[in-house]
C-alpha positions in Angstrom: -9.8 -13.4 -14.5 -11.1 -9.5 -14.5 -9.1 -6.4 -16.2 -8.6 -4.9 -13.2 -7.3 -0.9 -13.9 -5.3 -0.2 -10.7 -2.4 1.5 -9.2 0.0 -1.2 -7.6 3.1 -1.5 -5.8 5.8 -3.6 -6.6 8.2 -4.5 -3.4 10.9 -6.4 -1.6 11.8 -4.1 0.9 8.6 -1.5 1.7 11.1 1.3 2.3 12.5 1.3 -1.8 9.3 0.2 -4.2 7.9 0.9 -7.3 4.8 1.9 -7.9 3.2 0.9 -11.1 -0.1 1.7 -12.9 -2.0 -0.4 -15.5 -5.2 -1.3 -17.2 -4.7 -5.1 -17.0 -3.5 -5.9 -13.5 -3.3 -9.7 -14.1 -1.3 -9.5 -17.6 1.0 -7.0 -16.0 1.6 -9.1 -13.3 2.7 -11.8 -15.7 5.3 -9.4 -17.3 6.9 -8.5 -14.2 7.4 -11.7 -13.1 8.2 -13.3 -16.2 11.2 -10.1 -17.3 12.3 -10.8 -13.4 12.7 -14.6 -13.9 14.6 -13.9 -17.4 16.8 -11.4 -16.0 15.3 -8.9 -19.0 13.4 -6.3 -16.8 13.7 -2.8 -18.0 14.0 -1.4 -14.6 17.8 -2.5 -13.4 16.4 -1.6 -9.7 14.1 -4.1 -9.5 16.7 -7.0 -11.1 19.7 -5.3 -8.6 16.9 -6.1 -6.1 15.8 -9.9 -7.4 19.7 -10.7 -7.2 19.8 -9.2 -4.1 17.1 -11.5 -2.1 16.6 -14.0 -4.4 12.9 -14.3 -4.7 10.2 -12.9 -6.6 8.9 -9.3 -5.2 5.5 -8.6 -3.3 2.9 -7.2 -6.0 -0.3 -5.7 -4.2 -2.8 -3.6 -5.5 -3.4 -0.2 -3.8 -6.2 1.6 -5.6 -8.8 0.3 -8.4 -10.0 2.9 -10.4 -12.4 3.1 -13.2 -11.3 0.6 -16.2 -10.8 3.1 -19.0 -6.9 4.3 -19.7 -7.8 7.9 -20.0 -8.9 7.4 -15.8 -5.2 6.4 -14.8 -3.9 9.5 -13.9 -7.1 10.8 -11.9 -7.9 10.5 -8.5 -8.9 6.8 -7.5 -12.6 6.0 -6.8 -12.1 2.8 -5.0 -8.8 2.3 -2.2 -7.9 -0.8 -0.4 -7.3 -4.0 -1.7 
């Protein structure tokens, strides 16, 4: 699998997420799901939120942007998914 650099959104209910940035979309996928699973997530939101509805989150990718870690925090150059 493609780096992809992207912003992405992390969810169980649409009205509370997180909203995530990386340059590695697939191995920070991973992490989330594998800290979730293990109960060792940094964020005590998302884990109050895994006990909550007892299943993994939705993970979706809002915006690619340019694959180089200085380009995170500019504007995005490609939306959708």
């Amino acid at each position: 699998m493609d780096n992809i650099s992207c912003i992405y959104i992390l969810y169980w209910d649409i009205n509370y997420p997180y909203i995530g940035q990386t340059i590695n979309f697939h191995t920070r996928y991973n992490k989330h799901i594998n800290e979730i699973r293990q109960k060792i997530h940094c964020n005590y939101k998302i884990l109050q939120e895994y006990e909550k509805y007892n299943t993994l989150p939705n993970i979706e990718i809002l915006s690619k942007i340019r694959n180089n870690k200085d380009d995170l925090n500019d504007p995005p150059i490609v939306t959708g998914k």
